[in-house]
Each structure stands twice: as structure tokens, then as C-alpha cells.
NUNU-52156 format. One record per residue (C-alpha): residue in three letters; chain; x, y, z. Coordinates in Angstrom, 2 decimals, padded with zeros to 5 digits. Each point is the difference from the previous one (the first is absolute). Last residue first. Layout:
ala, A, X, Y, Z
...
This chain:
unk, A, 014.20, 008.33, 011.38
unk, A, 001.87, 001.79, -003.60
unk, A, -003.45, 001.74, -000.59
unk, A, 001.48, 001.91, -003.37
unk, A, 001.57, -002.39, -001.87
unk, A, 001.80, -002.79, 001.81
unk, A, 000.54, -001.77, 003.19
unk, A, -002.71, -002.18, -000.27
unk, A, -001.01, -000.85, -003.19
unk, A, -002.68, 002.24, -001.92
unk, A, -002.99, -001.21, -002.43
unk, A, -002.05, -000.82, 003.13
unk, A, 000.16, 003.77, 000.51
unk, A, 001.21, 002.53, 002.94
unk, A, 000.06, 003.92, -000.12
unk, A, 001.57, 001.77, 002.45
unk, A, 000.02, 004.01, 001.46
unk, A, 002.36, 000.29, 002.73
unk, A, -000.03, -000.11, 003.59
unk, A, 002.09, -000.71, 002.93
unk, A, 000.50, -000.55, 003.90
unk, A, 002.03, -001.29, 002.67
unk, A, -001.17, 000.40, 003.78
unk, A, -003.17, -001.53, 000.64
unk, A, -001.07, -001.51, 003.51
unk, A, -000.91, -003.84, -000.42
unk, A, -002.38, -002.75, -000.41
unk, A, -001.02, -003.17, -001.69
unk, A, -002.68, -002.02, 001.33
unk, A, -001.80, 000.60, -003.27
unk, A, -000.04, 003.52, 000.50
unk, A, 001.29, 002.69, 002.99
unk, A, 001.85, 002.81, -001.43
unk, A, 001.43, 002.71, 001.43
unk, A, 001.09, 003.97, -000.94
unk, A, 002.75, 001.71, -001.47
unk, A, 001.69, 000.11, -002.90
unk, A, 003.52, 000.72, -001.27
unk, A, 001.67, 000.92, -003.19
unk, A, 000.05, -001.53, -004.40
unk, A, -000.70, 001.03, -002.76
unk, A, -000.22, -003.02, -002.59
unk, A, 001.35, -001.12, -003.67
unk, A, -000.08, -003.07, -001.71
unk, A, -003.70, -000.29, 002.49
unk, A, -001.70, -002.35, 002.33
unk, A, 003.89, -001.24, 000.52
unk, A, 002.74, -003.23, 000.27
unk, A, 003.20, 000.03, -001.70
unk, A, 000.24, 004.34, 000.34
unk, A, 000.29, 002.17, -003.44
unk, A, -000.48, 002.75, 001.75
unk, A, -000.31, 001.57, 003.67
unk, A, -001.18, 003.65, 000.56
unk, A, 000.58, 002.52, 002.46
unk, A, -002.27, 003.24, -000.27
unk, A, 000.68, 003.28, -001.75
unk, A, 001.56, 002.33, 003.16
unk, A, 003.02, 001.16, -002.24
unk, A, 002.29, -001.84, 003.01
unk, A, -002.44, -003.48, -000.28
unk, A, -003.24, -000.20, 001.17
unk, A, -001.13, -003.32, 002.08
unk, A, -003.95, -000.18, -000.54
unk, A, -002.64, 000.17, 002.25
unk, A, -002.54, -002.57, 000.60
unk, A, -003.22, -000.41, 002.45
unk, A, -001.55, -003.47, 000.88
unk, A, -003.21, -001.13, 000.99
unk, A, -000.22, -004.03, 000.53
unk, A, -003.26, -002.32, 001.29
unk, A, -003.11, 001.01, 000.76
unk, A, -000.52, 001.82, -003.44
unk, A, 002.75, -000.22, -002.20
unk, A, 001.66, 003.83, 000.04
unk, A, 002.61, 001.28, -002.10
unk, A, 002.59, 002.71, -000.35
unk, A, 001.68, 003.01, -001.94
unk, A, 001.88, 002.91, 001.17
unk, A, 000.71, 001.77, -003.58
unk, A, -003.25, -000.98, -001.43
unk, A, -002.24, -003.09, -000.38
unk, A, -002.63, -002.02, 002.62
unk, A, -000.77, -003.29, -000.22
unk, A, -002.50, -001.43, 001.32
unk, A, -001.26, -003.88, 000.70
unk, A, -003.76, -000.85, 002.35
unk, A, 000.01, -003.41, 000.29
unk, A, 000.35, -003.73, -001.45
unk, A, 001.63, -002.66, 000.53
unk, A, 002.06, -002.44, -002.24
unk, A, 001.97, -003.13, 000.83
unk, A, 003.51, -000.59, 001.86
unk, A, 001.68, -001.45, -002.44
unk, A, 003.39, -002.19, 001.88
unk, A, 003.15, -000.86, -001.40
unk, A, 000.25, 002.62, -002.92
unk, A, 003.10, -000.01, -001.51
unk, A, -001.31, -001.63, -003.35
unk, A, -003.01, 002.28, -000.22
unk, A, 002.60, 002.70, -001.05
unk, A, -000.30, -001.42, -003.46
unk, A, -003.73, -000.06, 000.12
unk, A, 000.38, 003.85, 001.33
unk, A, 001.88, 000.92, -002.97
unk, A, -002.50, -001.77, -002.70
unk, A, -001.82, -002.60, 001.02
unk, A, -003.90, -000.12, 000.60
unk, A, 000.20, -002.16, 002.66
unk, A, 002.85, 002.23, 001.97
unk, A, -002.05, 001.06, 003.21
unk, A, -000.18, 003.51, -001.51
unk, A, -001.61, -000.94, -003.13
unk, A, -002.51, -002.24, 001.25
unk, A, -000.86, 002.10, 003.19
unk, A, -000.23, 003.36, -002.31
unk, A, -002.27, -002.25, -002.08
unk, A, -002.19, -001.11, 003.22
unk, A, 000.22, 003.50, 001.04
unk, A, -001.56, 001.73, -003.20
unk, A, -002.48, -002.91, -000.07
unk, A, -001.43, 000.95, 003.33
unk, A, -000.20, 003.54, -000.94
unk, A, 002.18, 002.65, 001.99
unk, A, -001.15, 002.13, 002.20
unk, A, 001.14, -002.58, 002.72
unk, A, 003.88, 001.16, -000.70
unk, A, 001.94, -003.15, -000.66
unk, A, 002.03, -001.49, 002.75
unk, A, 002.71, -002.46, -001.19
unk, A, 002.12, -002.59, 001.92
unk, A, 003.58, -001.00, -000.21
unk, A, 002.76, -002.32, 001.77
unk, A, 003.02, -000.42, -001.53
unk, A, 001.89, -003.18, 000.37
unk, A, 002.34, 000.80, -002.34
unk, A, 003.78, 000.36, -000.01
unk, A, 000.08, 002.69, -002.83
unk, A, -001.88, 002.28, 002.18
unk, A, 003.19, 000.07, 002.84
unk, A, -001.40, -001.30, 002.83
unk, A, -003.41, -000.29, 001.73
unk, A, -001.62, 002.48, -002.10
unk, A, -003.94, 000.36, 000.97
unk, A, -001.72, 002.20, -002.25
unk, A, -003.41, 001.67, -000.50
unk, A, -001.52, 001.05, -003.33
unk, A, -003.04, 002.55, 000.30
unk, A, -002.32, 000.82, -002.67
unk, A, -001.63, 003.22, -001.54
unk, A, -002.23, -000.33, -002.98
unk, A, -000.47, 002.69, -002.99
unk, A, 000.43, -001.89, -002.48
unk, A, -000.48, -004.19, 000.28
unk, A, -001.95, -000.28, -003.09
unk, A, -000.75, -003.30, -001.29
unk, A, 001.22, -000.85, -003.65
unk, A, 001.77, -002.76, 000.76
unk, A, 001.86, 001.61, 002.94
unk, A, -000.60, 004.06, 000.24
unk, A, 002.07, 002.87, 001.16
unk, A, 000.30, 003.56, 000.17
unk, A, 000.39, 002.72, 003.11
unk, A, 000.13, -003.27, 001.79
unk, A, 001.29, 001.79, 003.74
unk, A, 002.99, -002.36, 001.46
unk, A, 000.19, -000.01, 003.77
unk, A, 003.27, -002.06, 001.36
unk, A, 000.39, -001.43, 003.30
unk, A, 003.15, -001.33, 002.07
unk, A, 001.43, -002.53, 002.33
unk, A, 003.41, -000.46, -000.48
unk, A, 002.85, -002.15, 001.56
unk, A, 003.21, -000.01, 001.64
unk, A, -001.08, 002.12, 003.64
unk, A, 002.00, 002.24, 001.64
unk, A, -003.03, 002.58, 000.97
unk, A, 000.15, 001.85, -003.58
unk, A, 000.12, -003.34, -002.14
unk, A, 002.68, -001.48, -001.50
unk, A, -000.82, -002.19, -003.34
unk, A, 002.56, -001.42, -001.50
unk, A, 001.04, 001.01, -003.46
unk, A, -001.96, -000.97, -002.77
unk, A, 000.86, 003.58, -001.88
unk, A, -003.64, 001.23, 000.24
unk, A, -000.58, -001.56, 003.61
unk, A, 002.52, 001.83, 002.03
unk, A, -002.05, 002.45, 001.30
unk, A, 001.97, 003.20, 000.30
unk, A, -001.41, 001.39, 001.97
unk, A, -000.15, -002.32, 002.92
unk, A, -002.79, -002.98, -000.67
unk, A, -003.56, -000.03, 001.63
unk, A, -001.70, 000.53, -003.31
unk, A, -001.78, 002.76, -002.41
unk, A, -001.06, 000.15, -003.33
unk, A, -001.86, 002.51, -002.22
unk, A, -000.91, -000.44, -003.51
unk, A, -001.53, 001.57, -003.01
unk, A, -001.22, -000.97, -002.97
unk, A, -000.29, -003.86, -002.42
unk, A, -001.73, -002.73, -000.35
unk, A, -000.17, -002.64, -002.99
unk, A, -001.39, -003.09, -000.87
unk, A, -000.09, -002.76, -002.58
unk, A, -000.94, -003.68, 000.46
């Protein structure tokens, strides 16, 4: 099947800026911990698989990093926002669980452990201080690192990424889902697009 999705994200997790994750280092965490526990909000500004249209739709993806992300054993769990149809989250559910391939089926490989779909209130809000709320469970705030001509901080071209190119800073805030929580500290956001025609690790949603 064919599908596409792509906008705007924001992401936030437990490790010390800089999270690790990107260039599969391992994780350290701002308390002294070696792995990640994170969230990332993507807005559909435009999407659709098989013809269905996903625009519009906000989701949650949240993240439990044990090691290093090439070692595996990921555990992940989606929240789509409850405006959204029923068959816009079972399709968001297919695609981001990996069954409809593309860069998220390849990444299905280090998953050890799916922990389903819910659903909930999901916002995203834009700007130069950006965040996210999912109702009941995570609200986060972001601000980028700026650099000495005060443009933000940006990683590129990392192994593993929402994005080929993403700001990145710090964020604020907890999260309590899927028996996963934390206090935020590392941030980014970028605009992404994903396909089942991309790999991961290439084009323009490297994740």
C-alpha cells in the first residue's frame, strides 16, 4: 500500500542535551541515567494512505531506548488526537507500527515490545517557543540552543532522525504514558516528511 505524511514536529525526552540518540550513541540521561524516554508530536499538515486522508491530524509517538537505538528492544506506543476519525488512527497505527513498510517498517526491526494505540486529546503548538500537550498524559515546552549570531543550533545529516536536518535545545515539562515516564530536558523540531517509498536513513525523514 501507499502512504504519505508529512509537517511539523516537536520532540522531547529525559536525555542531557545533547541526546545521544541521532548518532546511536548511548543514551545518558539528565539524572545519570543510560537510556531515553521521550515523545514526539507530529501535526499532518498533508497525508493520506491508499487514498485516505490523514491531513490535518495530530499524533503522539512515545519512546523507550534502553541502549543505543541500533541495539533494539525499543519500546513504542502511539496516541492519536481523539478528533481524529477512527480510520484516520487505525492507518496512522498501520503505518506507524511498521505494517505498512516504508521507514518505520524498517525500524520495526528494533522494536522489542508495541505498546498499542490510545487515544486523547494531541496539540501542537508552533512559533519561536514551541510545545505540546497530550491530554492526561505529557505537556512539554521547547526552546532552541542559538548559536553566537543568535539563529538556532541545528544538527544534519545525523544516522538516525525525524528529519535530514533538525533544530535542536531544551524542553521542559513531564510525561507520564504507557508506564513510561520522565522529566524533559533535550529537545528538537523540524519539519519531516515520511513515505513507504523512503528507506530509513534517507531522503528527507532520515528516522
Amino acid at each position: 500500500m501507499s502512504w504519505t505524511i508529512s509537517g511539523t514536529y516537536v520532540a522531547g525526552c529525559s536525555c542531557a542535551v545533547l541526546c545521544s540518540c541521532p548518532y546511536d550513541g548511548q543514551p545518558r540521561d539528565a539524572k545519570g541515567g543510560t537510556e531515553c524516554l521521550g515523545t514526539a508530536v507530529f501535526h499532518v499538515a498533508d497525508g493520506n494512505l491508499d487514498g485516505l486522508d490523514l491531513s490535518g491530524v495530530d499524533f503522539a509517538f512515545y519512546n523507550h531506548f534502553p541502549s543505543n537505538l541500533s541495539s533494539g528492544n525499543w519500546k513504542v506506543g502511539l496516541v492519536v488526537d481523539s478528533a481524529a476519525t477512527d480510520e484516520q488512527a487505525d492507518a496512522l497505527e498501520r503505518i506507524l507500527s511498521g505494517r505498512e513498510g516504508g521507514p518505520f517498517g524498517q525500524l520495526s526491526q528494533f522494536y522489542g515490545e508495541y505498546l498499542g494505540m490510545e487515544r486523547a486529546g494531541v496539540s501542537l503548538t508552533d512559533g519561536d517557543r514551541p510545545g505540546f500537550t497530550v491530554e492526561g498524559r505529557t505537556e512539554l515546552s521547547y526552546e532552541p540552543l542559538t548559536g553566537p549570531d543568535g539563529s538556532a543550533t541545528k544538527v544534519k545529516n545525523a544516522m538516525f532522525g525525524f528529519a535530514s536536518e533538525f533544530e535542536v535545545g531544551r524542553t521542559t515539562g513531564r510525561s507520564d504514558a504507557f508506564g513510561l515516564s520522565y522529566e524533559a530536558s533535550y529537545g528538537e523540531t523540524a519539519d519531516y516528511v515520511f513515505s513507504s517509498e523512503e528507506r530509513a536513513g534517507t531522503g528527507a525523514g532520515r528516522i
